[in-house]
N, C-alpha and C positions, 0 to 999 in steps of 0.2 A: 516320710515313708521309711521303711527298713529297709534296709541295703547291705550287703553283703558281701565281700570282697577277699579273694584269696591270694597267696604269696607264698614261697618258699620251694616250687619244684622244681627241678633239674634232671640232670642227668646225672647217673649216681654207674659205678660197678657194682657186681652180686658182692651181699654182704654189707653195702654200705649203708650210712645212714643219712634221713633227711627229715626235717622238720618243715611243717606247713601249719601255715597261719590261716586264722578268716576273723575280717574283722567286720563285727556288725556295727550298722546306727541304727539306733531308735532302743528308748528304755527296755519297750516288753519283753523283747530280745534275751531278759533278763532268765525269765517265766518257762521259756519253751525249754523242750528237749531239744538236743542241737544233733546231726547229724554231718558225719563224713559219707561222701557217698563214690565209687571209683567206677568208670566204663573206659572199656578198652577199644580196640576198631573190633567190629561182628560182631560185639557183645553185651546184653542187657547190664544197661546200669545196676550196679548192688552197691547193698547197704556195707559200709566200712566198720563203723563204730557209734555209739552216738554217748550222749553225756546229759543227764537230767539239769533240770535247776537247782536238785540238790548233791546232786555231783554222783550220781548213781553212773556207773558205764558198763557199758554191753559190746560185746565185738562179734563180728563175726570169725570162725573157726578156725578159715584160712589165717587170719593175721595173730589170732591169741596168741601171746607170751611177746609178739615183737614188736605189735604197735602197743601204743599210747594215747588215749583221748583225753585232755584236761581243759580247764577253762579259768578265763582269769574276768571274772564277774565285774571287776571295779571299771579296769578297761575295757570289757565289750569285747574281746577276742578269745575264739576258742584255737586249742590247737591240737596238730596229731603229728608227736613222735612215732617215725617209723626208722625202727632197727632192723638190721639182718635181712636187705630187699634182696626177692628176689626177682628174676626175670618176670613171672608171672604178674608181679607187681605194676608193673607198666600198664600206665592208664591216664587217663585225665580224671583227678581228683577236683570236686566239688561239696561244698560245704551248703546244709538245708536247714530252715526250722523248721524241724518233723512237722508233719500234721498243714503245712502251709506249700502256697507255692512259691517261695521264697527262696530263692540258689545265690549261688554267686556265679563268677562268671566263667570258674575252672582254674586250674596249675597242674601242668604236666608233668610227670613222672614217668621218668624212663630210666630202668633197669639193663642196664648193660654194658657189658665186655667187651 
């Protein structure tokens, strides 16, 4: 079965930066669009960024110019470079293959001073 599994959160100051891993099993894993996805406490989960199988990426507004969606196909793991966080950024970050019900299991992200 796929599986999904993320790394790399902490706690960061404003402006810092952090990188977050997910690493899949299972080949088709290959195929899907992949999705970062962040929810905060009171707040609807939203979409972060996501990254095609042919390496197409889309972000949302809040985050263009400071994150980063890439993937490393050989290895099965996607990742999202995030520069310049802010407060707002605070969230529990989770990684989806779009279109499935497929998650991981979450990495905290907390922004602050």
């Amino acid at each position: 079965q796929v599986q999904l599994v993320e790394s790399g959160g902490g706690l960061v100051q404003p402006g810092g930066s952090l990188r977050l891993s997910c690493a899949a099993s299972g080949s088709i894993f290959k195929i899907y669009t992949m999705g970062w996805y962040r929810q905060a406490p009171g707040k609807q989960r939203e979409l972060v960024a996501t990254i095609s199988s042919s390496g197409r990426t889309n972000y949302a507004d809040s985050v263009k110019g400071r994150f980063a969606i890439s993937r490393d196909a050989t290895k099965i793991i996607v990742y999202l470079q995030m520069n310049s966080l802010k407060p707002e950024d605070t969230a529990v970050y989770s990684c989806n293959l779009v279109g499935t019900a497929v998650w991981g299991q979450g990495t905290q992200v907390t922004v602050s001073s």
